[in-house]
C-alpha positions in Angstrom: 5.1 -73.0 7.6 6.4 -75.6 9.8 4.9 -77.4 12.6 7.7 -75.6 14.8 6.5 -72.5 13.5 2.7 -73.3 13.9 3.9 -73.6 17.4 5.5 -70.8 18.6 3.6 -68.2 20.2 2.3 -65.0 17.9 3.7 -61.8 18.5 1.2 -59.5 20.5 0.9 -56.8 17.3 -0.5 -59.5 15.5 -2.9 -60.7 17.7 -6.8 -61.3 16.9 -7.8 -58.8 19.7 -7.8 -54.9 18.7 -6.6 -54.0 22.2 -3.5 -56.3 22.3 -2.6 -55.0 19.5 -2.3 -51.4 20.2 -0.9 -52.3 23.6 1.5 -54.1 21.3 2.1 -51.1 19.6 4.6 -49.5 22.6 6.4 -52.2 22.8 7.5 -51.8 19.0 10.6 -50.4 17.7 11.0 -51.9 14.0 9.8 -49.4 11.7 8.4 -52.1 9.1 6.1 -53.8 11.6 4.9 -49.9 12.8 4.5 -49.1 8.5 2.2 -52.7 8.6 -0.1 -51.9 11.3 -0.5 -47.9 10.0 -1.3 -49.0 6.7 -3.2 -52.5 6.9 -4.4 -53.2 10.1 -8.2 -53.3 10.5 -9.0 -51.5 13.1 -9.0 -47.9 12.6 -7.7 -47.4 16.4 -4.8 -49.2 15.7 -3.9 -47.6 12.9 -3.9 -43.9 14.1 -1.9 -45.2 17.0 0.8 -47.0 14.9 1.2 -43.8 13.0 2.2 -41.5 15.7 5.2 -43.7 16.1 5.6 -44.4 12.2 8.2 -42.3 10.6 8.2 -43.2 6.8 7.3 -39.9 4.9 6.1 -42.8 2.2 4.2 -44.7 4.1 2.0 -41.9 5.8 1.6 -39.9 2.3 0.0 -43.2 1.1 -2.0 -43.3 4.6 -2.9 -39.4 3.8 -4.5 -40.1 0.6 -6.1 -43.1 0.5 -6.9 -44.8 4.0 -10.5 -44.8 4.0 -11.1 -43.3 7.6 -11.0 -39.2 7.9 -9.8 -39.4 10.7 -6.7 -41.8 10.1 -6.1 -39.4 6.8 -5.3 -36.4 9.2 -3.7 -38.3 11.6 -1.0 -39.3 8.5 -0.9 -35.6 7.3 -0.2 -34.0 10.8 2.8 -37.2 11.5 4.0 -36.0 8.2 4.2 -31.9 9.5 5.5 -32.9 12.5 8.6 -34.8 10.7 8.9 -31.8 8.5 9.0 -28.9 11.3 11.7 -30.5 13.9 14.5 -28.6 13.3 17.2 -31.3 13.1 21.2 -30.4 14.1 23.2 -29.9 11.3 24.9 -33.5 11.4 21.7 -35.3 11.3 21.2 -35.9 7.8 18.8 -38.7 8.4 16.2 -36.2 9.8 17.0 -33.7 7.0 16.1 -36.2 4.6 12.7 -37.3 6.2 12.0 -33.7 6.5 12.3 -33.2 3.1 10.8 -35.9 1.7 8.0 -35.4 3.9 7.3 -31.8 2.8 7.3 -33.0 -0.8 4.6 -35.3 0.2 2.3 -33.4 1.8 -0.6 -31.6 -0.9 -2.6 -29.5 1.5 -1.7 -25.7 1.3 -2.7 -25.1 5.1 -0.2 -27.6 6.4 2.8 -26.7 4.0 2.0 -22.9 5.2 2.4 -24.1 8.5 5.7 -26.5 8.2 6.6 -22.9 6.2 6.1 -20.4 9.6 8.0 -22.9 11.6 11.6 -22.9 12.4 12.4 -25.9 10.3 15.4 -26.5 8.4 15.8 -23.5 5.6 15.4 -26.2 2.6 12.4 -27.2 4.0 10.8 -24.1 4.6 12.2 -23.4 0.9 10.8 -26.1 -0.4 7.4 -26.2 1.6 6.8 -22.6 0.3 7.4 -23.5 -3.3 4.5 -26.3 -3.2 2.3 -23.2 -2.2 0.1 -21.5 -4.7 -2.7 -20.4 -3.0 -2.8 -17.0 -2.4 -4.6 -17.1 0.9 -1.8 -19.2 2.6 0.7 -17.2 0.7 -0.3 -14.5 2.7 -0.7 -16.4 5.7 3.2 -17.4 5.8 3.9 -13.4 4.9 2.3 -12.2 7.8 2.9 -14.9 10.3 6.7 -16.7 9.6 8.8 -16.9 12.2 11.7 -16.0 9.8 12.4 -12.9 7.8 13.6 -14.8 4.6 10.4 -16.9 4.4 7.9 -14.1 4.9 9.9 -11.7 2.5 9.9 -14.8 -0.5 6.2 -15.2 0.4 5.3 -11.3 -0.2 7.5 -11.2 -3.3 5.4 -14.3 -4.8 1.5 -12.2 -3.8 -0.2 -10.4 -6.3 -3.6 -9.7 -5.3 -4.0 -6.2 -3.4 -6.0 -7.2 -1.0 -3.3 -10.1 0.4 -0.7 -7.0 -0.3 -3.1 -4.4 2.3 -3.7 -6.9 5.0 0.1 -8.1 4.9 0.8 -4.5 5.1 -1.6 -4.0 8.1 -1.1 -6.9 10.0 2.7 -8.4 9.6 4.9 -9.5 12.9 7.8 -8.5 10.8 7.9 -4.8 10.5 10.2 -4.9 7.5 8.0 -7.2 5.4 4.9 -4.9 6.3 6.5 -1.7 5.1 7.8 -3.1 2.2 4.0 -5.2 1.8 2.8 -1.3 2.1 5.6 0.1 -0.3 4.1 -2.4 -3.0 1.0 -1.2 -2.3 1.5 2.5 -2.1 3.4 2.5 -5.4 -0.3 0.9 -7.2 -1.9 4.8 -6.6 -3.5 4.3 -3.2 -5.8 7.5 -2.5 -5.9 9.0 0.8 -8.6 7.6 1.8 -6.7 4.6 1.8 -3.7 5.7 3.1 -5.4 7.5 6.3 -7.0 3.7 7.0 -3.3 2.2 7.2 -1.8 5.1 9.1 -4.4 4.7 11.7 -4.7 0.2 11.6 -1.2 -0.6 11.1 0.9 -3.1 13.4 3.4 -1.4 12.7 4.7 1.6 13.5 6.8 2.2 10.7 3.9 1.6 8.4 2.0 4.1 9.8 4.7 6.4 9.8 5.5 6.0 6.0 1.6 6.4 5.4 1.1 9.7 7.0 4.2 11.2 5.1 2.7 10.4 2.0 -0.4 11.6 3.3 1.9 15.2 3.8 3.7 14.6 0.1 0.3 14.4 -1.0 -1.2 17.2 0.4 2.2 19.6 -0.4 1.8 18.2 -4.3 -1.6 18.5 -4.3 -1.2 22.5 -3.0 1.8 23.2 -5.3 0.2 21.8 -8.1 -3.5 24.5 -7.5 -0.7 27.2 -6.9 0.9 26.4 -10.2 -2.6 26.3 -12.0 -3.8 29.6 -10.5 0.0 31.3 -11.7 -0.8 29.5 -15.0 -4.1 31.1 -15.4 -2.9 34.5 -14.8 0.0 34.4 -17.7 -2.6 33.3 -19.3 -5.0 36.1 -18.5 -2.2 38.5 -18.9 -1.0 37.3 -22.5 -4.9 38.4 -23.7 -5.1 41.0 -22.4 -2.0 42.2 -24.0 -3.1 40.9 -27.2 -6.1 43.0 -26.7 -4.7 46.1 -26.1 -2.3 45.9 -29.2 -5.6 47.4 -31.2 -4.6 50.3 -30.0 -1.0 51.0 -31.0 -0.9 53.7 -33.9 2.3 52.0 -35.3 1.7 49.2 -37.0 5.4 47.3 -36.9 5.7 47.8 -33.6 2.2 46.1 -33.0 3.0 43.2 -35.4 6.2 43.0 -33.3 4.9 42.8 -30.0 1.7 40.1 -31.7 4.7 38.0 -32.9 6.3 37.8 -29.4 3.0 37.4 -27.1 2.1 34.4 -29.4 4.9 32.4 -29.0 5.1 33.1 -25.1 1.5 31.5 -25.8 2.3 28.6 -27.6 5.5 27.8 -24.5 2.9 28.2 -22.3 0.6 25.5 -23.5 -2.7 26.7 -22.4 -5.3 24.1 -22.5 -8.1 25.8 -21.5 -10.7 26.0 -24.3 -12.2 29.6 -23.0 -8.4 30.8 -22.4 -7.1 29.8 -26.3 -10.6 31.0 -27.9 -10.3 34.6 -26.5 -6.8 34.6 -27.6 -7.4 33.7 -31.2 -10.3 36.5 -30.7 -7.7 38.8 -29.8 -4.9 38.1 -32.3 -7.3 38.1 -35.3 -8.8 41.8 -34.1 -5.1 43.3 -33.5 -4.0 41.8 -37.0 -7.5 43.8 -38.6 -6.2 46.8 -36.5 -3.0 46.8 -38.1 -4.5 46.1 -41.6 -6.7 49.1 -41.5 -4.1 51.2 -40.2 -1.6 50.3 -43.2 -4.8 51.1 -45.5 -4.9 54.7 -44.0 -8.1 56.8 -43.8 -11.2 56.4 -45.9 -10.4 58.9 -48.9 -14.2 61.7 -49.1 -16.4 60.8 -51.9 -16.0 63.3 -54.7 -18.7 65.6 -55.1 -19.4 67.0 -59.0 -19.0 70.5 -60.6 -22.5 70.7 -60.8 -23.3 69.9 -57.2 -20.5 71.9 -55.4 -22.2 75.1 -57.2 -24.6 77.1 -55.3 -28.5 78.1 -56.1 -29.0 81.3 -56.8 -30.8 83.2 -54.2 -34.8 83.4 -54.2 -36.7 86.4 -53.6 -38.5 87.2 -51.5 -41.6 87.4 -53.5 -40.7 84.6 -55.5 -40.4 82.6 -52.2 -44.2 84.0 -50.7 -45.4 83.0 -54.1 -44.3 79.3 -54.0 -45.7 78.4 -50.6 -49.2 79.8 -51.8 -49.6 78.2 -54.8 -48.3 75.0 -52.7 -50.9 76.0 -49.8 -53.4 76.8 -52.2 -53.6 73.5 -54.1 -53.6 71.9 -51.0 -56.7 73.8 -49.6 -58.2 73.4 -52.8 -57.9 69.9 -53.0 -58.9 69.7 -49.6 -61.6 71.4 -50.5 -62.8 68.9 -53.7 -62.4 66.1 -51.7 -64.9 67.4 -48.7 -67.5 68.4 -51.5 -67.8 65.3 -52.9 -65.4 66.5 -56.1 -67.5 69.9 -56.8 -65.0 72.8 -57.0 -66.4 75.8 -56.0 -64.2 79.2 -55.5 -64.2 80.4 -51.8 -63.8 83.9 -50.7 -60.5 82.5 -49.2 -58.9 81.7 -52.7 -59.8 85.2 -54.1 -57.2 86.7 -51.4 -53.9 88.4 -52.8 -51.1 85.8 -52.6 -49.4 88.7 -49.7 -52.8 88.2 -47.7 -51.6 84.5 -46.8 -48.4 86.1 -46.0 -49.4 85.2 -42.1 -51.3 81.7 -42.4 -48.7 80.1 -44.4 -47.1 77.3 -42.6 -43.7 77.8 -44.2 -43.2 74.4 -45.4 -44.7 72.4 -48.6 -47.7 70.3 -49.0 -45.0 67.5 -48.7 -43.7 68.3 -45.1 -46.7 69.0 -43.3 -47.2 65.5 -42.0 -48.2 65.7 -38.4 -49.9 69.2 -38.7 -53.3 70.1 -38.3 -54.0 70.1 -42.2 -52.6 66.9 -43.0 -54.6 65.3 -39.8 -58.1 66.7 -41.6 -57.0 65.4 -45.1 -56.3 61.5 -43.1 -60.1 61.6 -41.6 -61.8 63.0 -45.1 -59.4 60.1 -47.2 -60.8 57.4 -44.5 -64.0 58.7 -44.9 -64.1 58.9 -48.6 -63.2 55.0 -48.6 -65.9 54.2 -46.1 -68.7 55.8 -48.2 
């Protein structure tokens, strides 16, 4: 440096005071002495005021990460938005290109969601989405972009339900909440569900779609008890005319009629364990109807020569004379037993066999159980044993 040099005055944005230099800062205009003071200068003041009025997407992503003030760091990231979100004319390229090399700068999800709801340029709201992947601000630029295209490319890149339901419940855009509630009605929402959109919706249209499923519902779900209770009653019906085939007297008729109720069974494809048990009952005890019924009736035992030929009648006498000698040896033993085994002849078993005529009891010794005689011989045996 010369001694010319050494002599003239220094500009104000270089001066040893803070303030002079960021009252030098208004009276900048070359971008390059702005990029200087945003990036180097000492004083933290100076530096968040040079970068309001610094528009070099590369300088302030370089201020953004690594300036060791917070507060500078924010100022840099919200310059850098603001470049991003102006919604240039057509013609001016030069702003296009800032804004887009701005947006690819940027890191933060929040910010990028914002410069994504604005009304920026479509390539950078394009390209400000695709640096997204948080879900959270995903769903944030679903609900809350300002346009359609944005908010529909958001909702197609969400996955979790829970961003899917509150996009659903709370979108400015009514068709990216019914088609946020489409998605979510075609993962098998229950009713409890549904009733909670139809009733917290923004939009109207989403709670419209949500009660008519709510009615498909409820018509399906009727249909499908009416078809259960028409299904149990062929099935009830197919039994019981199994069941009554036991009782057809021709037998290839019956075998007929089993062949043609069991396949109607087997098209109906009954399920029910109680319904295909009593029908397997059924089927096996017509099939042992018609077996017995082709067997015929039981042929009658054949009875011999010998047995087929009558006695020959008893007399009467004959007859008196057996049931005293079988009274008689019954009184008589009777008699032993109740005299300790001493036989003695009574003056009742001197009597003419026609005397006992009247006191015979007209059965044997044998079949007098429960009469008077056997009770006596039951006490004198159980008396015999005790002594």
């Amino acid at each position: 440096m010369g001694l010319l040099d050494k002599l003239k005055p220094q500009p104000r944005w270089k001066h040893v005071d803070p303030a002079v230099r960021l009252d030098a800062i208004r009276e900048l205009d070359d971008p390059a002495e702005l990029a200087l003071l945003a990036e180097s200068d000492q004083d933290p003041k100076v530096r968040r005021a040079a970068i309001l009025v610094t528009s070099d997407p590369a300088v302030l992503g370089r201020i953004a990460r690594a300036d060791g003030d917070d507060d500078v760091r924010d100022r840099a990231a919200d310059r850098l938005v603001t470049l991003a979100s102006r919604n240039a004319p057509d013609a001016d390229t030069a702003a296009a290109s800032i804004a887009l090399e701005a947006v690819r700068v940027l890191t933060d999800p929040r910010r990028l969601s914002t410069i994504a709801k604005s009304d920026a340029a479509d390539g950078v709201r394009t390209e400000a989405l695709a640096r997204i992947t948080d879900e959270r601000a995903l769903g944030s630029v679903a609900r809350h972009a300002k346009q359609e295209s944005t908010a529909s490319a958001a909702l197609g890149r969400l996955t979790g339900a829970e961003e899917l339901l509150d996009v659903a419940l709370h979108a400015e855009n009514r068709d990216v909440a019914l088609a946020a509630f489409e998605r979510m009605a075609t993962a098998d929402m229950d009713t409890a569900q549904l009733r909670s959109v139809e009733v917290r919706a923004r939009q109207k249209n989403v709670s419209r779609r949500a009660r008519a499923l709510i009615q498909e519902r409820e018509v399906a779900e009727a249909a499908r008890q009416t078809a259960a209770l028409e299904r149990q009653r062929r099935e009830s019906m197919l039994c019981q005319a199994v069941e009554h085939l036991v009782e057809l007297s021709d037998v290839s008729t019956g075998r007929a009629e089993l062949a043609r109720l069991t396949e109607s069974w087997r098209a109906l494809g009954a399920s029910d364990a109680a319904a295909l048990d009593r029908f397997a009952q059924a089927s096996t005890a017509a099939e042992a109807a018609f077996v017995r019924r082709e067997r015929g009736p039981r042929r009658p035992r054949t009875v011999s020569a010998r047995a087929r030929k009558p006695s020959p009648p008893v007399s009467r006498s004959a007859s008196v004379s057996r049931r005293w000698t079988a009274t008689m040896c019954w009184r008589n033993w009777f008699q032993l037993k109740r005299n300790g085994g001493r036989f003695f002849r009574s003056s009742a078993t001197a009597r003419r066999p026609t005397d006992w005529e009247n006191d015979l009891p007209g059965r044997s010794p044998r079949a007098v159980s429960g009469t008077r005689w056997a009770r006596s011989w039951s006490r004198h045996e159980r008396r015999s044993r005790r002594s």
